[in-house]
N, CA, C and O of each residue as an XYZ file, in Angstrom:
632
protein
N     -24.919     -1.132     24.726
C     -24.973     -0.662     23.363
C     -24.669     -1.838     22.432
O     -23.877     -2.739     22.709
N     -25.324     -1.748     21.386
C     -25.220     -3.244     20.568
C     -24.655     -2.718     19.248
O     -25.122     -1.848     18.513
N     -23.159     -3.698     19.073
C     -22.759     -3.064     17.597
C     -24.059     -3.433     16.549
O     -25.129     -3.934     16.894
N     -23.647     -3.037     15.164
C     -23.985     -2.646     14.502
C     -23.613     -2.560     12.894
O     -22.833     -1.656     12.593
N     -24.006     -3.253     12.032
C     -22.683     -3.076     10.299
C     -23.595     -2.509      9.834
O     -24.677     -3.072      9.668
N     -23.408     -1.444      9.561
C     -23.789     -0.182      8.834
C     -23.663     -0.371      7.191
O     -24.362      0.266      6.403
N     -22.551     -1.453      6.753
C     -22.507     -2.032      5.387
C     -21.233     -1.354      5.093
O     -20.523     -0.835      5.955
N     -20.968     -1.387      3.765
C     -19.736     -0.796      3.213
C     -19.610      0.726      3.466
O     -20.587      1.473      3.403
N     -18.520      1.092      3.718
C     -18.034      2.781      4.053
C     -17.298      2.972      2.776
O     -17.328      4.114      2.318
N     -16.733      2.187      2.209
C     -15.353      2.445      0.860
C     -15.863      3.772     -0.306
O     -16.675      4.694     -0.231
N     -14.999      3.331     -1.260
C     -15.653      4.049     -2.469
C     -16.188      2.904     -2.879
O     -16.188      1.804     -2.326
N     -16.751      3.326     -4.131
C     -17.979      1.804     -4.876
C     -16.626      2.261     -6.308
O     -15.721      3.092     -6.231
N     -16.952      1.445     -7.354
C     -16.272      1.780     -8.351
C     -17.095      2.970     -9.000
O     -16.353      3.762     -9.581
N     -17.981      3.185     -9.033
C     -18.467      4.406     -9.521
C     -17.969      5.937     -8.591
O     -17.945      7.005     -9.203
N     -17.640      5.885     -7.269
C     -17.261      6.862     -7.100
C     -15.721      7.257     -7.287
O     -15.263      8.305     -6.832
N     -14.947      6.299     -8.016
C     -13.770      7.080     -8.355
C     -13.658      7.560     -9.595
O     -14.234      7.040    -10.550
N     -13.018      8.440     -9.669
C     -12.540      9.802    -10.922
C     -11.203      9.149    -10.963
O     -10.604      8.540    -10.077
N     -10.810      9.464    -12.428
C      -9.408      9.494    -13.341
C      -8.813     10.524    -12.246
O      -9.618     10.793    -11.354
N      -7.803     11.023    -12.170
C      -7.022     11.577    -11.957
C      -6.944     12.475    -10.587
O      -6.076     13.313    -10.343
N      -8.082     12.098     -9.722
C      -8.174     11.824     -8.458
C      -7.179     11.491     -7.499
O      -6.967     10.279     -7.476
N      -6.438     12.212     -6.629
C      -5.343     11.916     -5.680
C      -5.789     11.684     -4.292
O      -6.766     12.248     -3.799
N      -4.965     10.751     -3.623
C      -5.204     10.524     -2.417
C      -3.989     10.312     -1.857
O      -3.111      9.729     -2.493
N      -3.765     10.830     -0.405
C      -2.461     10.658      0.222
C      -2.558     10.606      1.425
O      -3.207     11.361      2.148
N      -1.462      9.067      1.929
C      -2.164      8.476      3.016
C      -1.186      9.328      4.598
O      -0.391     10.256      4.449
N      -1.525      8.730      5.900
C      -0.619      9.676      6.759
C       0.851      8.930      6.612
O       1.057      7.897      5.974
N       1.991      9.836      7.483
C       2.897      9.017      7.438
C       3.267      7.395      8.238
O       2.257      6.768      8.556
N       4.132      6.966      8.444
C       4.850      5.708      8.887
C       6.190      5.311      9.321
O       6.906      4.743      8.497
N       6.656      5.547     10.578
C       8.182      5.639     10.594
C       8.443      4.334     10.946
O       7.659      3.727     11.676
N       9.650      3.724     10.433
C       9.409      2.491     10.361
C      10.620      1.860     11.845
O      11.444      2.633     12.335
N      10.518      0.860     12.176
C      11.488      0.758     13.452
C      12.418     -0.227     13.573
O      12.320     -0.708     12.444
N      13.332     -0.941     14.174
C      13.522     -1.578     14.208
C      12.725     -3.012     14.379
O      13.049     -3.953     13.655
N      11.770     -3.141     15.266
C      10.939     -4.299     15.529
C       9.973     -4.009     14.116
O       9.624     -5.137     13.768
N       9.492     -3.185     13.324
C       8.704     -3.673     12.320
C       9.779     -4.807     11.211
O       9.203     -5.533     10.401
N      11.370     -4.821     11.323
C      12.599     -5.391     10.219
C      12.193     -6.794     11.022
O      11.882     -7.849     10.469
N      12.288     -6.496     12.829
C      12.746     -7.856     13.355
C      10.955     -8.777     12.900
O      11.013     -9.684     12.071
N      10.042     -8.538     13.307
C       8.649     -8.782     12.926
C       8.194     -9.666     11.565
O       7.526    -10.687     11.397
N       9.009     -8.601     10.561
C       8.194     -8.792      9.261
C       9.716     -9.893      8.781
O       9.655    -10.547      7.741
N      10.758     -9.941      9.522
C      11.438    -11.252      9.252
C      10.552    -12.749      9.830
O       9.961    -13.704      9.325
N      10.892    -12.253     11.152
C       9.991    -13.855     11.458
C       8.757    -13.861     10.932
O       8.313    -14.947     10.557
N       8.085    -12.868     10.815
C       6.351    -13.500      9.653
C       6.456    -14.442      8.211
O       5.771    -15.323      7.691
N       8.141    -13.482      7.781
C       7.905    -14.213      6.478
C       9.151    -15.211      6.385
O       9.297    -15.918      5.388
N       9.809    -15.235      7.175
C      11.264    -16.361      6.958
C      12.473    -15.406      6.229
O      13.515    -15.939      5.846
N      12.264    -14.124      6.094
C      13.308    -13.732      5.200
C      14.384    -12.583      6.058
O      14.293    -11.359      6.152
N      15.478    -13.603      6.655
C      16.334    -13.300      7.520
C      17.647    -12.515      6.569
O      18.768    -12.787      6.999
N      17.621    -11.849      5.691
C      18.553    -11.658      5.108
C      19.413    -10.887      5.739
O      18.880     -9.801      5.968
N      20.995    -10.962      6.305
C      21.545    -10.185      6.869
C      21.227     -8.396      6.678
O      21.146     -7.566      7.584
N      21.094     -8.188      5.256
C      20.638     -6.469      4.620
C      19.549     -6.041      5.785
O      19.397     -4.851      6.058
N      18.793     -7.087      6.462
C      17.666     -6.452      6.948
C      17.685     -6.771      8.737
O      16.900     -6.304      9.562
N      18.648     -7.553      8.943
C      18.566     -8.298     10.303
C      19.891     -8.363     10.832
O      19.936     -8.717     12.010
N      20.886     -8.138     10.327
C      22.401     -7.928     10.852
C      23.499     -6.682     10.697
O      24.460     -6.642      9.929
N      23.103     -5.768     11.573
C      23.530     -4.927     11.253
C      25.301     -4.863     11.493
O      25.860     -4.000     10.816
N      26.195     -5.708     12.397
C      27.564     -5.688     11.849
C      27.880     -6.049     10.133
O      28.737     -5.432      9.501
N      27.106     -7.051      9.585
C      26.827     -7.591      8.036
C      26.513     -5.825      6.990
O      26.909     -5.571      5.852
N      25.810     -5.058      7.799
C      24.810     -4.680      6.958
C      25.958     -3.133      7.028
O      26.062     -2.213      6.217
N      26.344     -3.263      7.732
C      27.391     -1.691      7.812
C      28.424     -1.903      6.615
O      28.795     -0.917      5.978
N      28.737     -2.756      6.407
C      29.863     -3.860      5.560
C      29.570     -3.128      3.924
O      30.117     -2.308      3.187
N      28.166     -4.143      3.927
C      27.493     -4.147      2.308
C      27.279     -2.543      1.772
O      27.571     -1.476      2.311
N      26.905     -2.725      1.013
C      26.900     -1.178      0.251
C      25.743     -0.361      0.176
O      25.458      0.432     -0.722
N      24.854     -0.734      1.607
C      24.096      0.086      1.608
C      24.426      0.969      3.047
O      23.942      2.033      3.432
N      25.337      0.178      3.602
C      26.045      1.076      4.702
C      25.264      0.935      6.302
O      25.662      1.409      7.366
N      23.990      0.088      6.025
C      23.294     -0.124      7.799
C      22.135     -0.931      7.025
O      21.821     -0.685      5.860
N      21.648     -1.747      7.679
C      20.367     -2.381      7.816
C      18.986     -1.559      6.969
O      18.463     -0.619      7.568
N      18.497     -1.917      5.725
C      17.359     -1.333      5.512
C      15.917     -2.541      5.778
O      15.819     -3.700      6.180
N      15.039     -1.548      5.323
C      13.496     -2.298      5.449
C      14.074     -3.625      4.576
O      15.265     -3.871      4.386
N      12.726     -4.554      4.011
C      12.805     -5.321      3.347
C      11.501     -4.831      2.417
O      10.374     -4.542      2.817
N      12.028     -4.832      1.013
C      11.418     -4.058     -0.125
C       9.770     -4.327      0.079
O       9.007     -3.431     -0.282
N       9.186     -5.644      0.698
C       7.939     -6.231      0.715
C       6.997     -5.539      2.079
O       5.771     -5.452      2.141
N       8.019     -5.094      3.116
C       7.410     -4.621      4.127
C       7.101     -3.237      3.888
O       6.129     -2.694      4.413
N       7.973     -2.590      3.037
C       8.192     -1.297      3.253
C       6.375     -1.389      1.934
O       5.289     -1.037      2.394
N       6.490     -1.818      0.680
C       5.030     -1.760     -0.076
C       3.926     -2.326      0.734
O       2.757     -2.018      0.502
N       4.435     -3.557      2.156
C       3.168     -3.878      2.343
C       2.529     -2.590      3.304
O       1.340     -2.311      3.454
N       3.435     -2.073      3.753
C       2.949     -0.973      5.133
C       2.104      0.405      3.867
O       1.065      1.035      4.065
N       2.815      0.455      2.939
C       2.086      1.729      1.970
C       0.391      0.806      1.650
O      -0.737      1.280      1.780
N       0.605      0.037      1.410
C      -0.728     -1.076      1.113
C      -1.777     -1.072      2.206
O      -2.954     -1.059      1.844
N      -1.449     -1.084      3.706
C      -2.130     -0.947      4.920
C      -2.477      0.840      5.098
O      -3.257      1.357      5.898
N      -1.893      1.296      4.404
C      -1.640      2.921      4.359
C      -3.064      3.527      3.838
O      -3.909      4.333      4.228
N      -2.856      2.752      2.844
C      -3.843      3.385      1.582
C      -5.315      2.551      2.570
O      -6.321      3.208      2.837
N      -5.171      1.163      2.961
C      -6.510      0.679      2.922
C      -7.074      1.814      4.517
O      -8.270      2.095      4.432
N      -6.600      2.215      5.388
C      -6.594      3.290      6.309
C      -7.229      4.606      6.009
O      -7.720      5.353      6.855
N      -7.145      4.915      4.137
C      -7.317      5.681      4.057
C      -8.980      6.309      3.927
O      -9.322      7.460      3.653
N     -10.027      4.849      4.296
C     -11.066      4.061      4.225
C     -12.074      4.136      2.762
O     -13.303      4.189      2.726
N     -11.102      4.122      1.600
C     -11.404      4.307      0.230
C     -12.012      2.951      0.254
O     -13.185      2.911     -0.117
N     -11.290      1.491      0.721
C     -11.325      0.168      0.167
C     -11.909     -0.745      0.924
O     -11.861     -1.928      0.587
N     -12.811     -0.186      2.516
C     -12.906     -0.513      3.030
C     -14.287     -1.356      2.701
O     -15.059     -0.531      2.212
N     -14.781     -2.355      2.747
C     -15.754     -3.418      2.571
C     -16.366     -3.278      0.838
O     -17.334     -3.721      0.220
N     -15.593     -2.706      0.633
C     -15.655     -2.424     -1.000
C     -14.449     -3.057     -2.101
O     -14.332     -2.945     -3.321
N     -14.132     -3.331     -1.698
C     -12.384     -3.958     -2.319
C     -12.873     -5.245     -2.421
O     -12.954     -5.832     -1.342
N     -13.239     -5.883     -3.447
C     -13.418     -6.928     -3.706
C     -12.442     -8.223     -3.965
O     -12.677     -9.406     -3.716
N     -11.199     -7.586     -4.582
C     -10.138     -8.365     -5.197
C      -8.619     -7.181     -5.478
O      -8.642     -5.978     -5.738
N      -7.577     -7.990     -5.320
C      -5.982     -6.999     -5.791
C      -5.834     -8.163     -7.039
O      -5.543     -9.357     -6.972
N      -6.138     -7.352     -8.121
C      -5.807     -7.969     -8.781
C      -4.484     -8.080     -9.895
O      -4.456     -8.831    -10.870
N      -3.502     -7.207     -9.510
C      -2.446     -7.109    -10.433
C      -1.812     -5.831     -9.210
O      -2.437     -4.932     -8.647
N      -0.203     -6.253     -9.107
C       0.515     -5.226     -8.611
C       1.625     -5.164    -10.083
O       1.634     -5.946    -11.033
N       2.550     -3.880     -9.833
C       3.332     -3.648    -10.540
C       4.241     -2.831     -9.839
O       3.819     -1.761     -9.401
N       5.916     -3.289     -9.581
C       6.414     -1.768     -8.468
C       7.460     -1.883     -8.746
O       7.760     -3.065     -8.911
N       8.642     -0.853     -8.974
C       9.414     -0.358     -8.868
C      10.528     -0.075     -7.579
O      10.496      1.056     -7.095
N      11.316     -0.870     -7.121
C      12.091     -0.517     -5.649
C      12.950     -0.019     -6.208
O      13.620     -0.647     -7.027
N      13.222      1.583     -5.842
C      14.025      2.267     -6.070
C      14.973      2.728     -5.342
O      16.044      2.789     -5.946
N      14.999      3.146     -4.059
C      15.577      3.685     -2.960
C      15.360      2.792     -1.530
O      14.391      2.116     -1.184
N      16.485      3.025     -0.923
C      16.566      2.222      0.169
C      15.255      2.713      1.451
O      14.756      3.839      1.438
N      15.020      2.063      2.072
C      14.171      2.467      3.770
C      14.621      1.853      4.599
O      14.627      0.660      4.902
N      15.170      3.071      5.126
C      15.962      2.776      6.831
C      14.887      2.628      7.573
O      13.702      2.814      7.296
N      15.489      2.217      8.704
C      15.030      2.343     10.657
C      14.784      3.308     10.785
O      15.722      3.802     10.159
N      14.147      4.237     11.168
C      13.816      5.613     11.459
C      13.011      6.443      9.828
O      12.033      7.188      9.884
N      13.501      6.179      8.951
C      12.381      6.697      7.630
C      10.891      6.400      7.983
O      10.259      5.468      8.480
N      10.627      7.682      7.469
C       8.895      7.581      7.227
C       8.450      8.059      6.328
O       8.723      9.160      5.850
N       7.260      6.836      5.766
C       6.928      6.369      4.350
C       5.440      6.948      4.385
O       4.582      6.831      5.260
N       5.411      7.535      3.294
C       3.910      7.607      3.073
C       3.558      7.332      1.336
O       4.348      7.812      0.522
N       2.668      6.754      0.972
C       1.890      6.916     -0.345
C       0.933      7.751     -1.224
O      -0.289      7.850     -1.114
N       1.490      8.141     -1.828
C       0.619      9.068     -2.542
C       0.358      7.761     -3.876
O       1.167      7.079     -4.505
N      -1.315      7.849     -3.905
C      -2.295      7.088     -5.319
C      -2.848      8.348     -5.645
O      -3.145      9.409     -5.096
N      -2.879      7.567     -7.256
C      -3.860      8.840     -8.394
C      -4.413      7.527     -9.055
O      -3.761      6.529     -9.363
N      -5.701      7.736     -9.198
C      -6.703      7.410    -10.321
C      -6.190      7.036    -11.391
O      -5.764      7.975    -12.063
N      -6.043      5.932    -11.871
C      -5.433      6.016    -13.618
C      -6.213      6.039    -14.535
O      -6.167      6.767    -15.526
N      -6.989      5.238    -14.267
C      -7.890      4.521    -15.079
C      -8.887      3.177    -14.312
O      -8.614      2.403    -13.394
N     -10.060      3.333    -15.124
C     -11.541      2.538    -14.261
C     -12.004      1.908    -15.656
O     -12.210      2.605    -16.650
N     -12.154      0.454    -15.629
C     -12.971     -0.389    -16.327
C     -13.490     -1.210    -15.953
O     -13.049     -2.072    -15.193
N     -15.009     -1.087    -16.603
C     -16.591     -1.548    -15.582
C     -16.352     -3.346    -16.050
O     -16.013     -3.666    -17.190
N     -16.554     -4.160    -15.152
C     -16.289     -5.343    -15.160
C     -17.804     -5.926    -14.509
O     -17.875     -6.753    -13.600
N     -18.867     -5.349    -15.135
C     -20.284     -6.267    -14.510
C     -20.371     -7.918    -13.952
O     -20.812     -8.442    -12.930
N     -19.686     -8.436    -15.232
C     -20.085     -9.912    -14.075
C     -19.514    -10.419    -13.285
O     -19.671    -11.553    -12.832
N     -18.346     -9.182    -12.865
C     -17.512     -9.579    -11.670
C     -17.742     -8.506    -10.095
O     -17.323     -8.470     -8.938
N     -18.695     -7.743    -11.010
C     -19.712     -7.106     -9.514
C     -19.099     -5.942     -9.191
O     -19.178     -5.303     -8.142
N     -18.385     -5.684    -10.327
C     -17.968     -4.118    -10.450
C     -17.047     -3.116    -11.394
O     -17.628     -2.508    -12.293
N     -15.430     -2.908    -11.185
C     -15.075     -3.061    -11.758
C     -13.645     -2.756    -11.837
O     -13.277     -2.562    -10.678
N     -12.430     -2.588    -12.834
C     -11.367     -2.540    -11.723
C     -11.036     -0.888    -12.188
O     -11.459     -0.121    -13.052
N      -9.996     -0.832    -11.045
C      -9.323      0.543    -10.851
C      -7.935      0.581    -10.829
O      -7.305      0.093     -9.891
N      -7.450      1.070    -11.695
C      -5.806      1.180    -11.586
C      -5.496      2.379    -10.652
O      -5.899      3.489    -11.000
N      -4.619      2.200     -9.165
C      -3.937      3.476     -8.816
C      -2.117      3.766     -8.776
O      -1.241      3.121     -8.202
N      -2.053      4.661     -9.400
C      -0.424      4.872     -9.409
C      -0.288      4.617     -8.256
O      -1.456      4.693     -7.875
N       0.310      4.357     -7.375
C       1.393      4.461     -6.481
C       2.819      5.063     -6.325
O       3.807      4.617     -6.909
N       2.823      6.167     -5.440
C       4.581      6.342     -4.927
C       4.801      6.463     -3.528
O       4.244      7.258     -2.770
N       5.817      5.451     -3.198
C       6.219      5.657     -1.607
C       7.296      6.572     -1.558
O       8.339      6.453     -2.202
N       6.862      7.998     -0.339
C       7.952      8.395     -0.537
C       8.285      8.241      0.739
O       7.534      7.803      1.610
N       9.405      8.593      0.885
C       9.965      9.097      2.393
C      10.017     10.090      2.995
O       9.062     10.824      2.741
N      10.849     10.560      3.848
C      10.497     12.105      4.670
C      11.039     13.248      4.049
O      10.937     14.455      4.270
N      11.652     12.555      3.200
C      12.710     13.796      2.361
C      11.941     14.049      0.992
O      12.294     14.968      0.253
N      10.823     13.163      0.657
C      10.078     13.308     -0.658
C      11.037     12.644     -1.817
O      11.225     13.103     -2.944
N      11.402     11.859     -1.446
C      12.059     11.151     -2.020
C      11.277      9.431     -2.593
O      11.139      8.469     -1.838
N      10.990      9.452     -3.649
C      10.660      8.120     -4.383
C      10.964      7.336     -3.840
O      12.019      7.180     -4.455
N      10.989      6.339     -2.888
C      11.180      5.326     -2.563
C      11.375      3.703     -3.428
O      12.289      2.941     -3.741
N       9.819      3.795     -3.551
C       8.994      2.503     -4.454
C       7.838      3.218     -5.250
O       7.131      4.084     -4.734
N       7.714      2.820     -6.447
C       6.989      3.431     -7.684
C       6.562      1.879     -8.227
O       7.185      0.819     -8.281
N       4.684      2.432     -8.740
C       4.039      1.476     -9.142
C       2.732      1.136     -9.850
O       2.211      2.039    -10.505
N       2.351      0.370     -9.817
C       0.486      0.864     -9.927
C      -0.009     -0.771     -9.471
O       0.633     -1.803     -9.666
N      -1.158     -0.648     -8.906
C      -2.447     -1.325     -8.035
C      -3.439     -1.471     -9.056
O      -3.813     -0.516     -9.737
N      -4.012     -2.992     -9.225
C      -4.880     -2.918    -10.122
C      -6.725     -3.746     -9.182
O      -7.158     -4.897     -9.230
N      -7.068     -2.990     -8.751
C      -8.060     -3.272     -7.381
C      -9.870     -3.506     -8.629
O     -10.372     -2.982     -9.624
N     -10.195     -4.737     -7.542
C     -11.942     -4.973     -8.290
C     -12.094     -4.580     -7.170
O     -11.627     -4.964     -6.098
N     -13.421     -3.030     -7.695
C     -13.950     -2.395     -6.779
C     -15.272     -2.868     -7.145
O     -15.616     -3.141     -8.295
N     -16.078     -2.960     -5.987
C     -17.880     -3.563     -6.199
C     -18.501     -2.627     -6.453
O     -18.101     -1.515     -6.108
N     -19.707     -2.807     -7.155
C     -20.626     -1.550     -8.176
C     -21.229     -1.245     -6.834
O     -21.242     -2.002     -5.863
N     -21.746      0.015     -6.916
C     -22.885      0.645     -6.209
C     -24.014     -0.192     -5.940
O     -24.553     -0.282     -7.043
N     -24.575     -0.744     -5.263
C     -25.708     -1.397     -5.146
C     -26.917     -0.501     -6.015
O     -26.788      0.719     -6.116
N     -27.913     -1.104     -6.534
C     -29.321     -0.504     -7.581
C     -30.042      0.226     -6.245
O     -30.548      1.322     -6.488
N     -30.107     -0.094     -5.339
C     -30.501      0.952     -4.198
C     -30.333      1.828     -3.587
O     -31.108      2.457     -2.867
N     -28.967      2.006     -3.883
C     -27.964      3.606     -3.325
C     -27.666      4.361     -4.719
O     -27.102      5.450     -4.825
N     -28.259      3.399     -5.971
C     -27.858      4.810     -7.139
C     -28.920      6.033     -7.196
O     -28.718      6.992     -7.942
């Protein structure tokens, strides 16, 4: 059997609506995603990697690290196959870390539509989506908005 690229699966910027929700599955997060996403990025901070340190400080045990916990909602959403060969560019984040994420929490994202402006000579156009990570308790986590260049519809699929 011989693969095959079928072309983009995503949305195009024309198929998203204002006020449009999408919500991705959950994510429980583990210990090896803290130990992982330290050595990827160098950021050994005891809060996230020492838990005699981390019982101490005032969050009372070891949480995520604020970047893993938005990047995993970020892998969340692109899963959700809205952005898939259609996502041209991230062009603006904006977020809010509000609440801690433990070892064992599971995160999911809920995006809404904000707003869409057509950007032609950049081959499409962008899309603002709210963002909220919550946790298992529905609890706000991280609050935000995504500012994504989505590619126009090709003149052959309109």
């Amino acid at each position: 059997m011989e693969f095959t690229d079928d072309g983009p699966r995503g949305y195009y910027f024309e198929d998203f609506e204002v006020g449009k929700k999408l919500v991705t599955r959950g994510r429980t997060i583990t210990e090896a995603d803290l130990v992982q996403f330290a050595g990827l990025t160098g950021d050994y901070n005891p809060m996230h990697t020492d838990a005699t340190y981390a019982a101490t400080s005032f969050m009372g045990k070891r949480v995520a690290h604020g970047m893993l916990t938005l990047s995993y909602a970020v892998g969340q959403a692109y899963q959700l196959g809205i952005l898939e060969r259609t996502v041209l560019a991230f062009r603006e984040l904006e977020m809010k870390f509000s609440a801690p994420v433990a070892i064992g929490d599971t995160i999911r994202a809920e995006l809404v539509v904000t707003e869409k402006k057509e950007a032609r000579r950049l081959g499409g156009g962008t899309v603002v989506l709210e963002m909220r990570i919550v946790n298992q308790e529905q609890k706000v986590v991280q609050k935000g908005s995504l500012t994504l260049l989505m590619a126009a519809r090709p003149a052959a699929d309109s």
